[in-house]
N, C-alpha and C positions, 0 to 999 in steps of 0.2 A: 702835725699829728705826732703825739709822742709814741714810743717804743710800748708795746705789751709788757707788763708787770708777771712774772710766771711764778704761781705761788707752787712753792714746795710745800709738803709733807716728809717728813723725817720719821722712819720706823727705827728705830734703836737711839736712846738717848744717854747715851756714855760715851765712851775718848771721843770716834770719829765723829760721829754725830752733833754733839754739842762743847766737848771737856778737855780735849784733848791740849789746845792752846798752852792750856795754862800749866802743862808740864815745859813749855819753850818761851818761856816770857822774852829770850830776849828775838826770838822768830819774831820776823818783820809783816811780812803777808800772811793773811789768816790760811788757817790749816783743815782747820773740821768744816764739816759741812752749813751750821747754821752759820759760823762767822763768815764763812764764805761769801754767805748769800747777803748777808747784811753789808758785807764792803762791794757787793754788785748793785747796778743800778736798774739790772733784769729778773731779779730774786729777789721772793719775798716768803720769808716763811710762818705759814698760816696753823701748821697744826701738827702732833708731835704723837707716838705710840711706844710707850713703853710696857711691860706687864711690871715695873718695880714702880710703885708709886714717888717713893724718897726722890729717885733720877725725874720721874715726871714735875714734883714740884721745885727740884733745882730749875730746868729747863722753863717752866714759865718764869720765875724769879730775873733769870740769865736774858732771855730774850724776849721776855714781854707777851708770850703766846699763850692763850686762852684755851682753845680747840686742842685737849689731851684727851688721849685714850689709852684704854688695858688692851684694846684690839683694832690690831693694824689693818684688818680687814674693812670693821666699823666705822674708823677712821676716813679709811679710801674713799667707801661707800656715804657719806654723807659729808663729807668735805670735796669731793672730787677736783684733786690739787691737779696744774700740769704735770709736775712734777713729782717723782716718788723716790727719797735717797734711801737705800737698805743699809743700816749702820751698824746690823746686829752681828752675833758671833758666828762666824765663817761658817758652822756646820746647818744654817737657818738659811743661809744668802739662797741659795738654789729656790727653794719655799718658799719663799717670799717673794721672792723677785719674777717668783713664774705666777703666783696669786697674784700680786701687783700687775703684769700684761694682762691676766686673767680681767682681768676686774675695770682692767680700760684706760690703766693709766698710760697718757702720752709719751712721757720721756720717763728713763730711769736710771740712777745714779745707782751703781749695785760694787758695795765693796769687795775686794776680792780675798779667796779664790773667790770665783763663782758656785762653784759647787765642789764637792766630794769626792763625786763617783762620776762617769762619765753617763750615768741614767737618767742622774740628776740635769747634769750639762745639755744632754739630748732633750729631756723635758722643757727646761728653758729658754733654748736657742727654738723650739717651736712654738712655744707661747708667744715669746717675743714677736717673732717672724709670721704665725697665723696672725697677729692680734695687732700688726704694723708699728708695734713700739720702738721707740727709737733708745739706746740704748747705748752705753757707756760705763766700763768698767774700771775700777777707782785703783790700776795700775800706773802712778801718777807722776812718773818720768816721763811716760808717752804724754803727757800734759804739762810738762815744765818747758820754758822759753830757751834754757840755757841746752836741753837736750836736742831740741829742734834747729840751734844753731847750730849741733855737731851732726844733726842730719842733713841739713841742707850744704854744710861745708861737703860732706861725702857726696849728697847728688851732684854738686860744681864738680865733681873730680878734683879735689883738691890733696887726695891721698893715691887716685887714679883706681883700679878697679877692687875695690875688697877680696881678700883671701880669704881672712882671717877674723874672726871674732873673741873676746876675751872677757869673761866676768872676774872678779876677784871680791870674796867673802863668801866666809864658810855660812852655808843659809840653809831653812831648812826647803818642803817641796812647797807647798800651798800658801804658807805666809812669806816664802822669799822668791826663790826661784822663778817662782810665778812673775814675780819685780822683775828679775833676771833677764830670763830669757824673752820676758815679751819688750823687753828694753834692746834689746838684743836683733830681735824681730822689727821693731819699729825704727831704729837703727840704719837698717838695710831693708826700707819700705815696706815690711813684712809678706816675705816670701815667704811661702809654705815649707813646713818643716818635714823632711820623705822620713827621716828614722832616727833615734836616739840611743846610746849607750849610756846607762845611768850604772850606780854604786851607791846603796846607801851606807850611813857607818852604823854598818852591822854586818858579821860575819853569817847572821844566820838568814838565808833565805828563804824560808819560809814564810809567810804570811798567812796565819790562819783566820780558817773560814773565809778568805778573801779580802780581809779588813785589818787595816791597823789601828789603834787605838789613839797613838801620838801622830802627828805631823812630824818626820824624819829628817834628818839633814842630810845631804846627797850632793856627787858632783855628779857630770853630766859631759857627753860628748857627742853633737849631733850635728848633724848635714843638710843645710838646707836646699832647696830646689835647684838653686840661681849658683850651687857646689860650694855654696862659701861653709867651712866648716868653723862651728862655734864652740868653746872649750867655755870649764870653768875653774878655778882656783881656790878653794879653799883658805885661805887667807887677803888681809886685805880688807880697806874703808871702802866699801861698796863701789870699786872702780870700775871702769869699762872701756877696751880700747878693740878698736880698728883697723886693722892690719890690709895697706891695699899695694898694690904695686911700685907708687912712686912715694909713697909714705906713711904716715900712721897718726893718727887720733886717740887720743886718751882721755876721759872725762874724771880727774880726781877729785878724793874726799866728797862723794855723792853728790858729783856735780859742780861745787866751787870753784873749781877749774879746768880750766881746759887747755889740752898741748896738741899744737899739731907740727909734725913732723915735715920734712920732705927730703928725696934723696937728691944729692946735688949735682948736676952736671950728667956727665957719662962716668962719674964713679957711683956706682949704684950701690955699692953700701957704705957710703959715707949720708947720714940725716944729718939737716941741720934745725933747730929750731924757727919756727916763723911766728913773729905776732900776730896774738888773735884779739881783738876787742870784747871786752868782757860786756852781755847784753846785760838791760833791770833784768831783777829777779822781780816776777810776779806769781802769786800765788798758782799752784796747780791744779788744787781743789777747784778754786773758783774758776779757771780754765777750762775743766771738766764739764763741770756743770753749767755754763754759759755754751761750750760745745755743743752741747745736747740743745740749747735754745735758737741756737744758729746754724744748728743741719736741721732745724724742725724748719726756721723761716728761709732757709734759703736753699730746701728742697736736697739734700744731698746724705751721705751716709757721714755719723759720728768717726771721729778719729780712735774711737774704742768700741767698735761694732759688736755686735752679738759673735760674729762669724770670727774674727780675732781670736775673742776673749774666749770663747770655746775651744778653737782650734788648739790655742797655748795649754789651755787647763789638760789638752787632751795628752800634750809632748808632757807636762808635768807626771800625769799619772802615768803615763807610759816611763821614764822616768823608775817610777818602783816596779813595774812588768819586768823592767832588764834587769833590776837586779835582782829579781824574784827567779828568772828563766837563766839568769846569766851570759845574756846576748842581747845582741842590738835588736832592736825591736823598730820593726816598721809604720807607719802611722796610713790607716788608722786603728786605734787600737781594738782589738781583738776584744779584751776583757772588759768588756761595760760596766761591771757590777762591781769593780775592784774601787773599794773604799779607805780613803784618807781622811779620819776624823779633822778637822781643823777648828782650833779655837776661835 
C-alpha cells in the first residue's frame, strides 16, 4: 500500500509561495512552499490563487499547474485540496486562513504573523479549533533540524536547568520577533509566557486610534511560566543562546552553528567548550508542511499549533501595549483591537 499523495493549494503566488528560491540559488534545500512540495514524496501541488494574473501565469510555467484562480475562495470550493498554504501579505493571513477552516480545509500552512490584531488571532484560533483543522505556522526554526538538535541537547540536561534566554538582532514585531520569541518558546518546549516588557524605537508613545501603520522594531524583556527569563539584543546575525546552570547553548549565524558550553568540575565559572556533531540540513518548509501530514495520519497535534502560534502573536502585540502604557504588561492581553499593520 503506498503512502497518501496530499495535494496542496497555494493562495498567494510570490516569494514564499512559489519565487522566493531563486533569490538563494546557492540554498541547498527548497525554501518556498511549491518547491517544497515538489522535493516531498507526500506533496502534490494541484492548484494556485492569485488576484495578479502576471504571478498566476509565472506559477503554471514554474510548476506545471493548470487549476488557477483570481479567488482563493473559488479555488478551495472546487478543488477541495488537503492542504491549504496562505502565502499572501501578513495583513490578509488572519482572513484567509480563518475562510480557509471556514470552508473545510484539512491542514493549513499559514505564513506568519498570523494576524494583526489580537481580534483577528481570536477569530482564527476559533475557526481553526470549531472546524478541527490542523494547523501550522510558517515560523520556521521551530521546523529546522539543526534547532531541534539544540532543543533536545537542553531537554538531555546538557547545559542543566535554563535561566536564561537571549535573542540577538535588531528586528521588527510581526515580521521578526514573532521568529524570535516563538524560537525562544520552542526552545524551552514552549512554556506560557505570564508578562512582557517591550520598547519600541520610538520616543513617542502614542499610538493613535489604536493602530500603527508600519510594523515597528522593538526589544523586549519577558518571563516565562517555568521563571526563565528571556531578553533581547538589538544587534547581531540572528543568534540565540541558553543560559542554564551548568552551561550554555548558542545557535550562530541563523543556525549554521552550534556551541555548547559546560562549567568544569567544582569551579563553576570556568566553561569549557564540548564538541557537537553538526546534523544534514534539511529543508524547514518542507518539514512544516509534511508536519501538518503526519499529525493528520498519526493522530496527534502539529508542532506549530493554532494555540502556540496565537499565544506568541499575543506576547508580540503585547510587546507595543508596554511600550504604549510604559510597563510590563501581563498576558493576556487587555487590548484586543490594538492593530500592527504587517506587510
Amino acid at each position: 500500500m503506498t503512502d497518501k499523495i496530499y495535494r496542496v493549494a497555494i493562495i498567494g503566488l510570490g516569494r514564499m509561495g512559489s519565487t522566493i528560491d531563486d533569490e538563494f540559488p546557492e540554498r541547498a534545500p527548497p525554501y518556498s512552499v511549491a518547491a517544497s512540495c515538489l522535493a516531498s514524496d507526500r506533496l502534490q501541488v494541484v492548484a494556485g490563487a492569485d488576484i495578479d494574473a502576471a504571478k498566476r501565469a509565472d506559477f503554471a510555467e514554474r510548476w506545471g499547474v493548470d487549476a488557477l484562480y483570481d479567488d482563493y475562495v473559488e479555488m478551495i470550493r472546487k478543488e477541495a485540496p488537503d492542504m491549504v498554504a496562505v502565502c499572501t501579505r501578513g495583513h490578509l493571513h488572519a482572513e484567509m486562513a480563518t475562510k480557509s477552516a471556514q470552508e473545510g480545509a484539512p491542514l493549513i500552512f499559514c505564513e506568519k504573523a498570523i494576524a494583526c490584531s489580537m481580534l483577528e488571532a481570536d477569530a482564527l484560533r476559533n475557526a481553526v479549533e470549531e472546524n478541527g483543522t490542523l494547523f501550522n505556522s510558517a515560523v520556521l526554526r521551530r521546523f529546522d533540524v539543526r534547532y531541534h538538535q539544540a532543543r533536545d541537547m537542553i531537554r538531555n540536561g546538557d547545559i542543566g536547568e535554563p535561566q536564561a534566554v537571549v535573542h540577538y538582532a535588531g528586528t521588527n514585531l510581526l515580521h521578526g520577533h514573532i521568529h524570535s520569541i516563538d524560537t525562544l518558546s520552542f526552545l524551552l518546549d514552549d512554556p506560557r509566557v505570564e508578562s512582557i516588557w517591550g520598547e519600541l524605537n520610538s520616543i513617542d508613545h502614542r499610538i493613535p486610534d489604536n493602530r500603527l501603520g508600519e510594523d515597528p522594531y522593538g526589544i523586549f524583556q519577558l518571563t516565562f511560566a517555568n521563571g526563565v527569563a528571556a531578553s533581547s539584543v538589538p544587534s547581531g546575525n540572528w543568534e540565540f543562546e541558553v543560559l542554564g546552570d551548568r552551561g550554555s547553548l548558542r545557535m550562530f549565524n541563523n543556525g549554521t552553528g552550534l556551541q555548547l558550553r559546560q562549567f568544569q568540575g567544582n569551579r563553576s565559572r570556568i566553561a569549557a567548550d564540548v564538541p557537537v556533531e553538526q546534523v544534514p540540513e534539511y529543508s524547514a518548509t518542507q518539514f512544516c508542511l509534511e508536519d501538518l501530514v503526519l499529525a493528520h495520519e498519526e493522530g496527534r497535534p502539529t508542532l506549530g499549533p493554532i494555540g502556540i502560534a496565537h499565544h506568541l502573536t499575543e506576547v508580540c502585540l503585547a510587546l507595543a501595549e508596554s511600550h504604549r502604557q510604559g510597563r510590563r504588561i501581563s498576558l493576556p492581553l487587555e487590548n484586543r483591537s490594538l492593530y500592527i499593520f504587517h506587510r
